[in-house]
N, C-alpha and C positions, 0 to 999 in steps of 0.2 A: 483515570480521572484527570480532568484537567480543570482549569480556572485562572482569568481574565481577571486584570487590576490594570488600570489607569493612572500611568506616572504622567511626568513632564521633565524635559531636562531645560533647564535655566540658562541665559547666557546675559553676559553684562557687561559696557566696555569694548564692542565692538567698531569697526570700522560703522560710518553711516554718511550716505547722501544720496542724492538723485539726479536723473538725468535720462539722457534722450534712453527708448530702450535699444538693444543694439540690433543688426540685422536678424540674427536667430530666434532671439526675443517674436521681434514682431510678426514671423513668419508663423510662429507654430501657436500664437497668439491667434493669428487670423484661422486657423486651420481648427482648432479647437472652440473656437468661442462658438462655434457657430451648432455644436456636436452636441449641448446639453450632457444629457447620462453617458452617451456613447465616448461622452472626451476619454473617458479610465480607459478604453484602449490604447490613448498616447502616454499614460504613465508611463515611467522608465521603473523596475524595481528588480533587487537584486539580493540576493543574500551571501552569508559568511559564515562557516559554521565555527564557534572558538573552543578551541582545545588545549587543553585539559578543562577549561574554562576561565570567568574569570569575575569578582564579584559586581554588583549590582554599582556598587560605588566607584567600581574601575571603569565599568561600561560607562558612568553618566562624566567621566572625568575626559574620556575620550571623545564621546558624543561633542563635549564643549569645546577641544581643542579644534573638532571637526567645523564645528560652526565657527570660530573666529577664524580658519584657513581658509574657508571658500564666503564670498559674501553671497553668494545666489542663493546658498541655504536660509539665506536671513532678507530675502529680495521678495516684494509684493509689487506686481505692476497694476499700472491704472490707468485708463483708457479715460484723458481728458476729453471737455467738451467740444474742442476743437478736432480730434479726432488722433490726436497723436497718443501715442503709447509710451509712458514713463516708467522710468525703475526707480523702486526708492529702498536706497539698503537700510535697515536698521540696525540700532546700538545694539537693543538688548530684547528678551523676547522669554516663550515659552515652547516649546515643541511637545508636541503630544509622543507619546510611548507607548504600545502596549504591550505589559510581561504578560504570556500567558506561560502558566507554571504546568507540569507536566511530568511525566515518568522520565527514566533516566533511558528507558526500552524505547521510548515514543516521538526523541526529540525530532528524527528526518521529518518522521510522517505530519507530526505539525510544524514544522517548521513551512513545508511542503504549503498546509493550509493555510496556514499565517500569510505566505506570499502570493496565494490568490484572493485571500481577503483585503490586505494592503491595494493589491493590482486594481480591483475593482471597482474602488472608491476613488471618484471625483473630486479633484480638486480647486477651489474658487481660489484664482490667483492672486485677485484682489486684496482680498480678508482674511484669508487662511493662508499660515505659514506653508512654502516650498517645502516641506519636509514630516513625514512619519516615518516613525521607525519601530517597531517591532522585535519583540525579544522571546525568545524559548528558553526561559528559566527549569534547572532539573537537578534536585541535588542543593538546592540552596547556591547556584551557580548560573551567571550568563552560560548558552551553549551553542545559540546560536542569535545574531544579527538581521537583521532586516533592514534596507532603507527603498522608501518610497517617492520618486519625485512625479512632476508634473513635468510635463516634457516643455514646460517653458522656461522650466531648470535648470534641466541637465539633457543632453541626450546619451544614448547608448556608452558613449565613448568616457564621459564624464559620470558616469553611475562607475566602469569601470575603475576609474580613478580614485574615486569616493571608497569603493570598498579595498581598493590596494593603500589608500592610507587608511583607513581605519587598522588592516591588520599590521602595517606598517608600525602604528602606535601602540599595537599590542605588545612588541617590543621594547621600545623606545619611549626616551620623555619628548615630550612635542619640542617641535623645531621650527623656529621661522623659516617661511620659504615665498624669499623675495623674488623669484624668478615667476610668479603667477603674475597673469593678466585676469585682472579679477572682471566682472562685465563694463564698469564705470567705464573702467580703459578701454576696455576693446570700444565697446560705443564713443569714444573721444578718437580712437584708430583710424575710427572709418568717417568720421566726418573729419580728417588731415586729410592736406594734400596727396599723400601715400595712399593713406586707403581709398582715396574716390579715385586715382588715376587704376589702382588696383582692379577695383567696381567697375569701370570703365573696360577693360581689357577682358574680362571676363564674362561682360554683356555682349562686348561685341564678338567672341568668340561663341558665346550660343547663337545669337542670331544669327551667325554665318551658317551652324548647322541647322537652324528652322528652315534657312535661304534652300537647303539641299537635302533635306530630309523628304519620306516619302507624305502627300498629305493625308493619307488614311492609310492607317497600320493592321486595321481591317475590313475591308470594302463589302463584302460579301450581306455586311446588313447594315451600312450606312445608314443615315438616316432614320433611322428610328428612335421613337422615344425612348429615356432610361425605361429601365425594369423596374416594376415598385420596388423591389427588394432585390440587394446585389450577393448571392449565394458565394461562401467562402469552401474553398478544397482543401484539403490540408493531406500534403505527400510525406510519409514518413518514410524515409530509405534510407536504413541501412548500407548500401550498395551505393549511392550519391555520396555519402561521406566518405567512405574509401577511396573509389575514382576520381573524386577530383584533386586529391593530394595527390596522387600519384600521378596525373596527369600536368601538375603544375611541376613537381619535383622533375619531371621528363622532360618538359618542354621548355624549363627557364623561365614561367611566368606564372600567375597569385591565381589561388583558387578563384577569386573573384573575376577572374576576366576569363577565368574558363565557364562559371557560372552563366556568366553574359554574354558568352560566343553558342553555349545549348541555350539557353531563353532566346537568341537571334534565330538562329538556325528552327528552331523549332517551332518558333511563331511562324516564320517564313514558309516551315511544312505544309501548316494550313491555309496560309492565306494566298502564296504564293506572290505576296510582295518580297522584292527581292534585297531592301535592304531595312534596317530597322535604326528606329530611336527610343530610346528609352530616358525616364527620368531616374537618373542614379544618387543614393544619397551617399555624400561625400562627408567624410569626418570632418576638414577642415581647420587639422590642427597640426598645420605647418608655420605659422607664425610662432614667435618666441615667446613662451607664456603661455599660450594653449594649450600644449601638449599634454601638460598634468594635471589639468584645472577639472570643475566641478562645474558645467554652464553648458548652453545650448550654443553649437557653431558648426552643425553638420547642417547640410544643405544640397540640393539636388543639382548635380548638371547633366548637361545633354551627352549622353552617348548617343557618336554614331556611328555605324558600321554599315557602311555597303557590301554588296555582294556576297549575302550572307550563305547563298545556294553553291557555294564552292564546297572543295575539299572541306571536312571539319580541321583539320589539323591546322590549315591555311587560319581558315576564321577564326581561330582560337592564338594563332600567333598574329594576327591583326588586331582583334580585340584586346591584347596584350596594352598595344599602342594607344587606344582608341581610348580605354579605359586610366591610362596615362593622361592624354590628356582633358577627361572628364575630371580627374581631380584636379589637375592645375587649372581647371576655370570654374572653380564652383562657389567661390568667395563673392558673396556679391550680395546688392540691396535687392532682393526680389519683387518690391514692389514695384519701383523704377522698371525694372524690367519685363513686367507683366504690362505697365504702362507703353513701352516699346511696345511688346509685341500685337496690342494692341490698336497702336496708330500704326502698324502695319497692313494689317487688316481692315482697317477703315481704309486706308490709300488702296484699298484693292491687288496689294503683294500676298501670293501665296507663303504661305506661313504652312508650316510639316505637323506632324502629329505627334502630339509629344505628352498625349493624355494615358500612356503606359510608365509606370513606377518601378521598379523595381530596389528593394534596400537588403543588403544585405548585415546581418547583424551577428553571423556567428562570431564565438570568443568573443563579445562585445557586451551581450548582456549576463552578466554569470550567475543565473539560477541553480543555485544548493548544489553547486561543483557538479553539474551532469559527467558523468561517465564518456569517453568519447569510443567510437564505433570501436571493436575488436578485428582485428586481423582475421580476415576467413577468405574463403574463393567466393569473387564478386558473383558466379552462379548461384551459389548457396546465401548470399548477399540478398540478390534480387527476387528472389522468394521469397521473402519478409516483407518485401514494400509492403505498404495499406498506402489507401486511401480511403478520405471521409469527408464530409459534408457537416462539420461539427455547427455550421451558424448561418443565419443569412441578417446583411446589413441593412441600416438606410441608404439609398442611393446618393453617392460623391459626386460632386461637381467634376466636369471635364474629366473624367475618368473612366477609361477602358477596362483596365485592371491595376491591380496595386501586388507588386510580388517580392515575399519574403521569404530571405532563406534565414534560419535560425537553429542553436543546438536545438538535440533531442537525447533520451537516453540511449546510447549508444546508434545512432543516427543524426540525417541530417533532415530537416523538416520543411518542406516548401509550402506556405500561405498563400493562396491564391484568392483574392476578393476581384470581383468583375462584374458588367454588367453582362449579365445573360442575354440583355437583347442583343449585344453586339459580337459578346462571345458565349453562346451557346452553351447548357453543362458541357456537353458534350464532345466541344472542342473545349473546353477549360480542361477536361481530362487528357484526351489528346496531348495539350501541352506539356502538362506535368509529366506524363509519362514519354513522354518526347524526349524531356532535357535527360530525366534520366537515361533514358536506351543512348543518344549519342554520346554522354557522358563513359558510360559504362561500354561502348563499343569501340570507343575508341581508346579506355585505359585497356582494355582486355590485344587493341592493335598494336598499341607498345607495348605490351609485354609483360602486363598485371595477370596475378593469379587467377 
């Protein structure tokens, strides 16, 4: 038996004001508003499970330390009539809770439920606080954590944070921590001299890669209308989450740039274009004060990699680079930018294709501590793949495909959304099972089990 009760936790005496919103703000602002129902796919949410436990009264003491550290928990934006987008932090507030109470045998399995129920629900940024949280009461005891944001919150990296202080505090009495850049500041960053010469160097390094990138990344059905509906793939492998640690540990360079040398190489299979760009989401949290914060400052930049039809081992030690410098140029106003590349395209300059995504989120979002892949022979590995067809979308603006890697239980999970007019189920299969076989044939070349 289980049963749902509706708390709130209270906050009073906070930091408060307003001001421009900052570039992450306004990006995922634009990206979402336009999504209705569909925006609950940009929620970030994340859980914790506390052991031994801990009482209702210590959760809600926590909760409030959490809200006066970050102000984005306490942040409603608004879209004036002029068309700009403000943040305004508030003093004090209410945040919704929900305990649902439970057996002491049952807490994974709803916890489990709890965080697809939190995931689902849309948040109005305006009106409704940045923040749910969710609790699995058992025992007359918190047991397990939830927190839900709106991805104009926090992204991936900042959910991480959020739940490493919280259990942070499960130890400790709360601690000021003047080393955060809370949003106000960041958005005062980037309108200084520093940050717009920053903005500056980082536009002008993607538009170098639009100058040379290929301009259709898949020719083969140009032209063509979207697909009423863009059909999502979802790859579970087992066998991807082994190889590519081990092929990073071999080669001196991050799972993710081996990730993005099989997505190059493997697009390339089918299309026979021979070099790729991709839009990569970049954390962005190499300024001082980012790194531990609770807010949105991940953002896309341009990878590019030529000559993706070489050696794999070569691609994967280039993409090393390539992927280097995709995060050093990813800080930037993206709407200026969009602006650029669009008076480029009115002047008649060809501009590259850069309507493929690619984000990688593994260790970033940490759903209910997943289990990570087990040690076995990647033969016996790749005999568990699945693949499935769990959803189809509304069709994206300027989008080919959007691709995610993310945990799984004991796996590594690829997301594939696309247009089918452009790329076929059939090659959306193709792909997936692409990055895996070079992945995996090449950890098996140096010398994986």
């Amino acid at each position: 038996m289980q049963s749902d009760r509706q708390l709130e936790v209270t906050f009073t005496s906070g930091r408060s004001g307003s001001g421009p919103a900052t570039w992450g703000q306004q990006k995922i602002w634009n990206v979402v508003s336009s999504l209705g129902n569909d925006a609950a796919r940009y929620n970030v949410t994340g859980g914790s499970p506390v052991s031994p436990g801990i009482t209702l009264a210590r959760a809600d003491e926590i909760f409030r330390s959490l809200l006066h550290l970050h102000d984005s928990l306490r942040t409603r934006l608004h879209l004036g009539d002029d068309g700009q987008l403000t943040q305004v932090v508030h003093a004090s507030g209410a945040i919704p809770v929900l305990s649902r109470q439970t057996a002491e045998d049952d807490v994974t399995e709803n916890a489990y439920a709890l965080y697809h129920e939190l995931q689902g629900r849309t948040f109005d940024c305006a009106n409704e606080w940045p923040l749910r949280i969710g609790l699995i009461e058992a025992g007359g005891l918190v047991r397990y954590v939830i927190f839900s944001m709106p991805h104009t919150a926090s992204d991936g990296w900042g959910l991480r944070n959020l739940l490493a202080d919280f259990v942070d505090l499960l130890g400790s009495v709360p601690k000021a921590r003047e080393d955060l850049m809370q949003p106000l500041e960041e958005a005062a960053f980037q309108l200084s001299d520093r940050g717009r010469r920053r903005d500056a160097a980082a536009r002008r390094s993607m538009l170098d890669k639009l100058a040379q990138g290929p301009v259709c990344l898949f020719p083969a059905y140009a032209g063509q209308p979207p697909a009423p509906k863009f059909p999502n793939a979802c790859l579970h492998s087992p066998a991807l989450a082994l190889a590519l640690d081990w092929i990073a540990a071999d080669l001196a360079v991050t799972p993710s740039s081996v990730l993005l040398a099989a997505a190059s190489a493997s697009a390339g299979r089918i299309t026979g274009v021979r070099d790729a760009l991709f839009q990569v989401v970049v954390s962005n949290r190499f300024l001082p004060g980012l790194a531990t914060g609770v807010n949105v400052v991940a953002n896309e930049g341009f990878f590019f990699l030529p000559d993706i039809d070489k050696d794999f081992a070569d691609v994967i030690r280039r993409a090393f680079g390539a992927t280097l410098s995709t995060q050093r140029h990813a800080y930037y106003d993206k709407l200026t930018l969009d602006r650029e590349i669009e008076q480029r395209r009115s002047a008649g300059e060809a501009v590259a294709d850069y309507s493929c995504v690619i984000n990688d989120t593994r260790g970033l979002m940490p759903i209910l501590n997943l289990e990570k892949a087990s040690p076995e022979p990647l033969s016996e590995a790749v005999a568990r793949t699945v693949l499935t067809w769990p959803v189809e979308f509304e069709p994206r603006t300027y989008t080919t495909f959007a691709l995610g890697a993310g945990d799984a239980r004991g796996a590594l999970e690829l997301s594939m959304t696309a247009d089918s007019a452009l790329v076929p189920k059939p090659d959306m299969e193709r792909f997936l099972y692409g990055i895996e076989d070079l992945v995996v044939t090449q950890a098996l070349a140096l010398g994986a089990p």
